[in-house]
N, CA and C of each residue as an Amber inpcrd file, in Angstrom:
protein
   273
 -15.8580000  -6.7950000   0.7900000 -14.4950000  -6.3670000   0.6270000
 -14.3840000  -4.8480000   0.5600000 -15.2790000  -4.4260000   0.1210000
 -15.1100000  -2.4690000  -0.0310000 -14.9120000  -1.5320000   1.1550000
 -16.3750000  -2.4160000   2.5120000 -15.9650000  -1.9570000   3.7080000
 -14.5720000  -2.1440000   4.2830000 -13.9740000  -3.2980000   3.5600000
 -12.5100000  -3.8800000   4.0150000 -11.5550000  -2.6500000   3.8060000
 -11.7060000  -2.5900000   2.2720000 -11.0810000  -1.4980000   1.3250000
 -10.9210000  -0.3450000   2.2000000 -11.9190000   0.0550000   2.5830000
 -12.2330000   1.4120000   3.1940000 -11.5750000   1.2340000   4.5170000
 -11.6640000   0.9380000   5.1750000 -11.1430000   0.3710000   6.8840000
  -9.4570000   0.5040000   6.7000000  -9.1090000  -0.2870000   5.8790000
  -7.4040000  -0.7440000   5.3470000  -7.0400000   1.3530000   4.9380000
  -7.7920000   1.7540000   3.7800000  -7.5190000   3.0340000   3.7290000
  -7.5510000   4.2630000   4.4950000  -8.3500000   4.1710000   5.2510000
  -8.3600000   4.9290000   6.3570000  -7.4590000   5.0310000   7.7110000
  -7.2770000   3.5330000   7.5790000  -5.7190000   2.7700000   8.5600000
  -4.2280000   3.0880000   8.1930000  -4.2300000   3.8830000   6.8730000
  -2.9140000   4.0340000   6.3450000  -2.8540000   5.2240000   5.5340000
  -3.2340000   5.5780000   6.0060000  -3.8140000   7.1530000   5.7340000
  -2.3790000   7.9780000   6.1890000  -1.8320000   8.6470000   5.3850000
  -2.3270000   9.8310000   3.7810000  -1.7470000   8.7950000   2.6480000
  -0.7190000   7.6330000   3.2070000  -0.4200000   6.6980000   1.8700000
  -1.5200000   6.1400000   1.0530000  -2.3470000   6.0380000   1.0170000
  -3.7160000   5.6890000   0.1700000  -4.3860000   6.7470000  -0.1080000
  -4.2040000   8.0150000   0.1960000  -5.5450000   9.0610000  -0.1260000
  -5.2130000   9.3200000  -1.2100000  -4.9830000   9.3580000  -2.1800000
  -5.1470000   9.5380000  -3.6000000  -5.2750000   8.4090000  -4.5270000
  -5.6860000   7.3570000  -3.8810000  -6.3770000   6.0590000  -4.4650000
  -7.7850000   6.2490000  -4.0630000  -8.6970000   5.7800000  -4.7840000
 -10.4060000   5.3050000  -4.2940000 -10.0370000   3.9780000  -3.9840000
 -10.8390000   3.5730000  -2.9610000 -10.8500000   2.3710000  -1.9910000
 -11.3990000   1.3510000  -3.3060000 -12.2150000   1.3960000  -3.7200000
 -12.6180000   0.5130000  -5.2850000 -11.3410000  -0.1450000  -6.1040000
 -10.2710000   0.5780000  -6.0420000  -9.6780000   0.6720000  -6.8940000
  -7.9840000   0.1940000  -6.4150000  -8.1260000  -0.4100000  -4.6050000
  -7.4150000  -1.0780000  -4.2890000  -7.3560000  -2.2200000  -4.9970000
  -6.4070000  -3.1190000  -4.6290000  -6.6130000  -4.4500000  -4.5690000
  -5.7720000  -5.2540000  -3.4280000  -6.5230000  -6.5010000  -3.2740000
  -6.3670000  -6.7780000  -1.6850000  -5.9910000  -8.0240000  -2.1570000
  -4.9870000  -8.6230000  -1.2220000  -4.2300000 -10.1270000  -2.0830000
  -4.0340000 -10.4550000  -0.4460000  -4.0680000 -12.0480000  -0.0550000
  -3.9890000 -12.6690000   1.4410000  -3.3650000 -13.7690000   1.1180000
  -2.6130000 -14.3610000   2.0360000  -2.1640000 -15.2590000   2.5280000
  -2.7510000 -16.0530000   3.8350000  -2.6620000 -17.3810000   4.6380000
  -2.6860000 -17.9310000   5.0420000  -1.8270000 -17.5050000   6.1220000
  -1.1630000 -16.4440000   7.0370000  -0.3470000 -16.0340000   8.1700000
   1.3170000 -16.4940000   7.2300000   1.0040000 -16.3870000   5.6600000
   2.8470000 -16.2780000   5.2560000   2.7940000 -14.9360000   4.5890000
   4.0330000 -14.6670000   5.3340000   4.3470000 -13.3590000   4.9740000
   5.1820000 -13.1550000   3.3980000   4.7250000 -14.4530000   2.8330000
   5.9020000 -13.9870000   1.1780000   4.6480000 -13.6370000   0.2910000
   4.4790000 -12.5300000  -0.2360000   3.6180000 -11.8300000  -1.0630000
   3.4550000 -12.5140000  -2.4300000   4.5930000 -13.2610000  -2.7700000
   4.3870000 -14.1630000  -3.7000000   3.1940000 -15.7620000  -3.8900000
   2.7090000 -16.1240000  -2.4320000   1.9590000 -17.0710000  -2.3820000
   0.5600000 -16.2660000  -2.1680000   0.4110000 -14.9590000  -2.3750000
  -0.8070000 -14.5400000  -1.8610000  -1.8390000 -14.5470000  -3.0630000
  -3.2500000 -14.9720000  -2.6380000  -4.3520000 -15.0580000  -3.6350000
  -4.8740000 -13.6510000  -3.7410000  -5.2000000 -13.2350000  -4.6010000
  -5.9240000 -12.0460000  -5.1410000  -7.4420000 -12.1650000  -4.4390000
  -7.8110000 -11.4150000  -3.5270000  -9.6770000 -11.7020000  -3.0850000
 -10.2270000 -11.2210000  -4.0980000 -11.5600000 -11.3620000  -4.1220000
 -12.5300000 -11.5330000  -5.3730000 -13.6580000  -9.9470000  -4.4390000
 -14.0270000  -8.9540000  -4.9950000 -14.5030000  -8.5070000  -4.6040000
 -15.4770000  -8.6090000  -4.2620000 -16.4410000  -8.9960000  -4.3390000
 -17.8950000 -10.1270000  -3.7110000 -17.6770000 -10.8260000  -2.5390000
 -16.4710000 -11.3580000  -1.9830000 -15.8980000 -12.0680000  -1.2020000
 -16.5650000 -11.6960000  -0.0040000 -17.0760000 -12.2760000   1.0490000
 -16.8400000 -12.0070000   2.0520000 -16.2030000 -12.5400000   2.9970000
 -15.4770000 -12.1870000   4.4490000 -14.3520000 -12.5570000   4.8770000
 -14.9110000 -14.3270000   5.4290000 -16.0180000 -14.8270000   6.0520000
 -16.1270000 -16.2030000   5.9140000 -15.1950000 -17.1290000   4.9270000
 -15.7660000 -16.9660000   3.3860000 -15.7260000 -17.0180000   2.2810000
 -14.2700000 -16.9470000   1.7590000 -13.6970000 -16.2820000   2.5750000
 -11.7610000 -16.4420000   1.9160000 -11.2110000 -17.4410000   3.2230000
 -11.7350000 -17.3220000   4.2630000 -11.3630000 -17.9330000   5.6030000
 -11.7480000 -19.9320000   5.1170000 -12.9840000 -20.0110000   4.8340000
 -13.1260000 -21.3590000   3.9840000 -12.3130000 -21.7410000   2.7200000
 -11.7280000 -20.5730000   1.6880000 -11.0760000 -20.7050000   0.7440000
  -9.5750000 -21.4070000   1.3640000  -9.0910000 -20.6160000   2.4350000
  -7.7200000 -21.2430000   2.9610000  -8.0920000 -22.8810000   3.9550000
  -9.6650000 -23.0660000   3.6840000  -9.3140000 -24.6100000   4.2810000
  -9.3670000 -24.5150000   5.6560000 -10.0520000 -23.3960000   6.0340000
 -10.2640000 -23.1280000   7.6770000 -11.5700000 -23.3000000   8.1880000
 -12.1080000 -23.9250000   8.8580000 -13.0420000 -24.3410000   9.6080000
 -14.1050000 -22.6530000   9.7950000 -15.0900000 -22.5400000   9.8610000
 -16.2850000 -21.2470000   9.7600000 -17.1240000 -21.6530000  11.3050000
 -17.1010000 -20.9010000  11.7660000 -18.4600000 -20.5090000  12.5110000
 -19.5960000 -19.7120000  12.2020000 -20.7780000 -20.0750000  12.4100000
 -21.5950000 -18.9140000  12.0220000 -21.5740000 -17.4960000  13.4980000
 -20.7370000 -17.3000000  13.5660000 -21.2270000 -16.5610000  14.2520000
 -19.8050000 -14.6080000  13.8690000 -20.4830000 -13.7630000  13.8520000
 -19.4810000 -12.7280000  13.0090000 -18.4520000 -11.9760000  13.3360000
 -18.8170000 -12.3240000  14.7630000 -17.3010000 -11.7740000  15.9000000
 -16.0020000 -13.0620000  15.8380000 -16.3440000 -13.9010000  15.4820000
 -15.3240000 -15.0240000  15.5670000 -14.9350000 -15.0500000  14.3560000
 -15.6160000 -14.8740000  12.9450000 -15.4870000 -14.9290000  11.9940000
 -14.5460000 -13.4980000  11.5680000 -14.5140000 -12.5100000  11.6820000
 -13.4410000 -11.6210000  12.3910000 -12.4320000 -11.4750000  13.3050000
 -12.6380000 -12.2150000  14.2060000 -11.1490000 -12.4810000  15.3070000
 -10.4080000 -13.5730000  14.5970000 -10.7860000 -14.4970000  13.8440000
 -10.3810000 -15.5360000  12.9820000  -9.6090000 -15.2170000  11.8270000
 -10.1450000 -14.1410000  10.8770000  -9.6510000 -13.4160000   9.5850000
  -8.3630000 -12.5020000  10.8210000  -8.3240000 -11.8540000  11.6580000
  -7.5890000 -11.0170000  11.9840000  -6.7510000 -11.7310000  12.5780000
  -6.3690000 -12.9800000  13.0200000  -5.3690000 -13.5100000  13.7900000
  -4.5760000 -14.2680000  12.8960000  -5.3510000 -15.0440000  11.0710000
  -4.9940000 -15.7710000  10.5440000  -4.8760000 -15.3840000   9.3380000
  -4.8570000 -14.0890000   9.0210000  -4.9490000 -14.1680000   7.5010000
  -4.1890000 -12.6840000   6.9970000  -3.2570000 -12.7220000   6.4950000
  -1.7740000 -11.6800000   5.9120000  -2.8240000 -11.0670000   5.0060000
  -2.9410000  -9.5940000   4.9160000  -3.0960000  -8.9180000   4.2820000
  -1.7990000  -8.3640000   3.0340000  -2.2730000  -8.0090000   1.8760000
  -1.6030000  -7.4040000   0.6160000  -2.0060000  -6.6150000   0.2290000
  -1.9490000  -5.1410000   0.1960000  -2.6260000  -4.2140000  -0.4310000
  -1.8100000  -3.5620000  -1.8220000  -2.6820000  -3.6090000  -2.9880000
  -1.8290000  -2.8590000  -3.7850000  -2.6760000  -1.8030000  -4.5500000
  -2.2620000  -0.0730000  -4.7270000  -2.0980000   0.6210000  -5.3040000
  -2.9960000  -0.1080000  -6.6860000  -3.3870000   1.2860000  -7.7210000
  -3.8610000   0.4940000  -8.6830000  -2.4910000   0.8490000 -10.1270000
  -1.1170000   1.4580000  -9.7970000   0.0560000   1.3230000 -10.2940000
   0.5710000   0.2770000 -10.0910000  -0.3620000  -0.9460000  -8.7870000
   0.5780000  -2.2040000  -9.5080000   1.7920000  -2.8880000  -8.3640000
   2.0520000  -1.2410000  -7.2290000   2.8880000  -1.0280000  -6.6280000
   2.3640000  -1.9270000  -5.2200000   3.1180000  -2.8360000  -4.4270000
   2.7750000  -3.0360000  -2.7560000   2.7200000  -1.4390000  -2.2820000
   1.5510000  -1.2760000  -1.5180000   1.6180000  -0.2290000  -0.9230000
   2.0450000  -0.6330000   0.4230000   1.1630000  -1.9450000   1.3760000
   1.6340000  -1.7350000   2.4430000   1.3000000  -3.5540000   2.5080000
   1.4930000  -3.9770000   4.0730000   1.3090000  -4.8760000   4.0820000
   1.3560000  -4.9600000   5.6540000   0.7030000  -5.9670000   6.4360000
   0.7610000  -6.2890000   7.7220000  -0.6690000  -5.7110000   8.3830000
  -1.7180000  -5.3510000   7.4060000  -2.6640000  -4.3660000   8.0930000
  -3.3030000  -5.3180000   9.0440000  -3.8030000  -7.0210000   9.0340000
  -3.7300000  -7.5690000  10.1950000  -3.2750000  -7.8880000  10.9180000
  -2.6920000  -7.8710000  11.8320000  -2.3410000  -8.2910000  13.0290000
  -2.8100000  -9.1710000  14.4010000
């Protein structure tokens, strides 16, 4: 999740530069866009690992396991004030 962290901050850049990427927090959905059904990821997580959490079928293989997280799974990013900073970083 940190490389995630980092990728997402660098993607939304200067709105995150005065946060440390650590100190995000990253909340997903299932492709719904109401921020209210979104699970909090676990920082240990890796993206397999939340992709099986929503009940989705895994491949072993890490390009699919990425085109999979990026086609199916709503990103939530929040600030560590608590605040939505942004949202939609997959697409």
């Amino acid at each position: 999740m940190y490389d995630l962290k980092k990728a997402i901050k660098s993607e939304v850049a200067p709105e995150l530069d005065t946060y440390a990427s650590v100190k995000l927090t990253l909340k997903a959905t299932k492709m719904v866009k109401d921020v209210n059904k979104a699970i909090e990821l676990d920082e240990e997580q890796e993206l397999a690992s939340i992709l099986k959490g929503f009940d989705m079928t895994v491949l072993d293989d890490v390009t699919w396991v990425q085109r999979s997280f990026a086609e199916n799974i709503q990103l939530f990013v929040y600030a560590p004030s608590g605040k939505l900073v942004t949202h939609n970083i997959v697409d």
